[in-house]
C-alpha positions as CSV (number, residue, x, y, z in Angstrom):
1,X,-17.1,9.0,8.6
2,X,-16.3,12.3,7.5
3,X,-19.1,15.2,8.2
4,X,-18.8,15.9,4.5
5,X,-19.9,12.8,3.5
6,X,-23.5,13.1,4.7
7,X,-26.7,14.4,3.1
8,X,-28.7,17.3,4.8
9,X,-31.8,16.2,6.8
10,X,-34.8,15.8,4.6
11,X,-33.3,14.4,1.8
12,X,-34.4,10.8,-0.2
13,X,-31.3,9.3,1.3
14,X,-32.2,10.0,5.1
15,X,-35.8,8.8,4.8
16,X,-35.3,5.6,3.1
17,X,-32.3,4.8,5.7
18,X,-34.7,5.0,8.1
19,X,-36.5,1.5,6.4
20,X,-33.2,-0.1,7.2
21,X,-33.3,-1.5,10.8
22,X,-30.0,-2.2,12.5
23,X,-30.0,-5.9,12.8
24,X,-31.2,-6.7,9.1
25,X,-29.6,-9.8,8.0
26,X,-28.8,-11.8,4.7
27,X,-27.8,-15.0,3.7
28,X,-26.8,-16.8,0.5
29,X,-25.0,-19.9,-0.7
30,X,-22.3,-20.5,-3.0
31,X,-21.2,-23.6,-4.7
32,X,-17.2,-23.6,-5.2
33,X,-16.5,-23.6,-8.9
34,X,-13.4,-24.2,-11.0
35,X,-13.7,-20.6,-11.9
36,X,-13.8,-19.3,-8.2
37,X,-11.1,-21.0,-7.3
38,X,-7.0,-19.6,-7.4
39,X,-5.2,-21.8,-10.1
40,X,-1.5,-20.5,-10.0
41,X,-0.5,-22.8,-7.5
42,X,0.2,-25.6,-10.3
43,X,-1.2,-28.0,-8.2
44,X,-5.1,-29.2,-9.2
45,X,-5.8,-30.7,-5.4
46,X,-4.3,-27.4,-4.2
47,X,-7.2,-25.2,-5.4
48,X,-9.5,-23.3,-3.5
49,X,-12.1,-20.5,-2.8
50,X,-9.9,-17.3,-4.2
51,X,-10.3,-14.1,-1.8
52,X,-11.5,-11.9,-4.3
53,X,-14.6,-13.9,-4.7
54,X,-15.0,-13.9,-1.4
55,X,-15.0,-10.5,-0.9
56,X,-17.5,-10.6,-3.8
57,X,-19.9,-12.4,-2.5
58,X,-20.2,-10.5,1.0
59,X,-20.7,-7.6,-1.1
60,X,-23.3,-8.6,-2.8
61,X,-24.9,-10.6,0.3
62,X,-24.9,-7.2,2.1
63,X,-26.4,-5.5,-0.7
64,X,-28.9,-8.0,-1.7
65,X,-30.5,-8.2,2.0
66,X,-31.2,-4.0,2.1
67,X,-32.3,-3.5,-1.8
68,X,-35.7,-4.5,-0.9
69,X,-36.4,-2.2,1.4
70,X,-34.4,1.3,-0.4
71,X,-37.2,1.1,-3.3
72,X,-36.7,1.2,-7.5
73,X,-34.7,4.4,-7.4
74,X,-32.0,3.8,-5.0
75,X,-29.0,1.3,-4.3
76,X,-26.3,0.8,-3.1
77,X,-22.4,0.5,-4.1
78,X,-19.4,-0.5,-1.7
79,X,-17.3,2.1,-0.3
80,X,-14.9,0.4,2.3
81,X,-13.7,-3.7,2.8
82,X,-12.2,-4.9,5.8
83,X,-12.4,-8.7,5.6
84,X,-9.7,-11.9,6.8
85,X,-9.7,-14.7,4.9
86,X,-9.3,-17.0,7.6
87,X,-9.0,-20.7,5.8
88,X,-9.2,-22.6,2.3
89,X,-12.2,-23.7,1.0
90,X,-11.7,-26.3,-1.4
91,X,-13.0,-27.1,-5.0
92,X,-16.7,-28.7,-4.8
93,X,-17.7,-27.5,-1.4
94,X,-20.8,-25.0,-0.7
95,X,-19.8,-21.5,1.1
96,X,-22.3,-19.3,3.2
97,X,-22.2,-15.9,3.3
98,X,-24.0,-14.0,6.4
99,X,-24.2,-9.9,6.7
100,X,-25.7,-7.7,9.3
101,X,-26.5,-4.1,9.3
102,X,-24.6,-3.0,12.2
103,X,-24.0,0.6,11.9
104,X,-26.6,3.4,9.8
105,X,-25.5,7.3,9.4
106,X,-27.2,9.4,7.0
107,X,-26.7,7.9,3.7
108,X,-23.7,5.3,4.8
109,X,-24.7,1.6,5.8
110,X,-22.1,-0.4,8.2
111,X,-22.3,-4.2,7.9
112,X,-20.5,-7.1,9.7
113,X,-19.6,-9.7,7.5
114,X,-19.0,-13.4,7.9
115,X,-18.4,-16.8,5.6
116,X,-18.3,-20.3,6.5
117,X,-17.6,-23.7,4.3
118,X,-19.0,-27.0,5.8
119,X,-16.1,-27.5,9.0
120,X,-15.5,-23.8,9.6
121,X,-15.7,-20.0,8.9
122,X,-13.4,-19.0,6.2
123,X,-13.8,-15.3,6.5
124,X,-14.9,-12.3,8.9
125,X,-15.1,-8.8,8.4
126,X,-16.6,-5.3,8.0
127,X,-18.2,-4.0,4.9
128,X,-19.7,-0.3,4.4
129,X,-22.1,0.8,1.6
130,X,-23.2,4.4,0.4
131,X,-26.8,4.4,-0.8
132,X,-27.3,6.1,-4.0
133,X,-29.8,7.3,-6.2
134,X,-29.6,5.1,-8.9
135,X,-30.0,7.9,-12.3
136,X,-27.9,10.8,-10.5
137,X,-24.9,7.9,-10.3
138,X,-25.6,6.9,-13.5
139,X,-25.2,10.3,-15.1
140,X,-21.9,11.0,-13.4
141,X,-20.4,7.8,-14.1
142,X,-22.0,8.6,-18.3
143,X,-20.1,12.7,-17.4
144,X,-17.2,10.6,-16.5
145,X,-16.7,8.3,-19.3
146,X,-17.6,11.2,-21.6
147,X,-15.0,13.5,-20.2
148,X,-12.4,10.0,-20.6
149,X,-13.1,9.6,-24.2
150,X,-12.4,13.2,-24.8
151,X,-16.6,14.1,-25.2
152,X,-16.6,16.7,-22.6
């Protein structure tokens, strides 16, 4: 990570990182729905477990299993994905997504990623999230949309 990227000592960012242990784990279970699943094949029995809700739902694993412990005014967004989608998960079957803090600088969390269907995984990887204090992002992405519409 670039030297830029981090926060000077002191700050919000570096204490709460401090609450997030390397080794923190999270879990959660998904149910494969018609609506997660790739339909351009043209084939019903052919569908399966698309790879952007995959990637999805490791996100949001990894961020669900450190919100707890950043407090109300902080979170966290996604900053880098580096995930295989190793096999197809069909229509009806339950997916489980596993994440583990493996890396904390500054304000930047590193987490290995994994999914598995009932006979195998279906997906491996890396996932990094910046923390961020919830208002200042807010405001930016308000500045942003502002200066897009022509407001300022």
């Amino acid at each position: 990570m670039a030297r830029e990227r981090f926060q000077a000592a002191g700050t919000a960012y570096n204490s709460c990182v401090q609450n997030v242990p390397i080794g923190t784990k999270g879990e959660s279970k998904l149910l494969v729905t018609s609506e997660l699943c790739i339909n351009f094949l043209g084939v019903e029995s052919g569908r399966v477990f698309g790879t952007p809700w995959l990637i999805w739902h490791m996100e949001l694993t990894a961020r669900d299993s450190v919100k707890a412990l950043l407090g109300d005014t902080l979170d966290t967004v996604g900053t880098h994905v580096d995930v295989r989608h190793l096999a197809a998960t069909p229509l009806g079957m339950e997916v489980t997504f596993r994440t583990e803090v493996i890396g904390v600088a500054e304000r930047h969390l590193r987490f290995k990623v994994e999914a598995f269907d009932a006979k195998e995984k279906v997906g491996e990887g890396f996932h990094e999230r910046g923390i961020i204090q919830i208002d200042r992002f807010a405001s930016r992405v308000q500045a942003k949309a502002a200066e897009f519409r022509g407001g300022g």
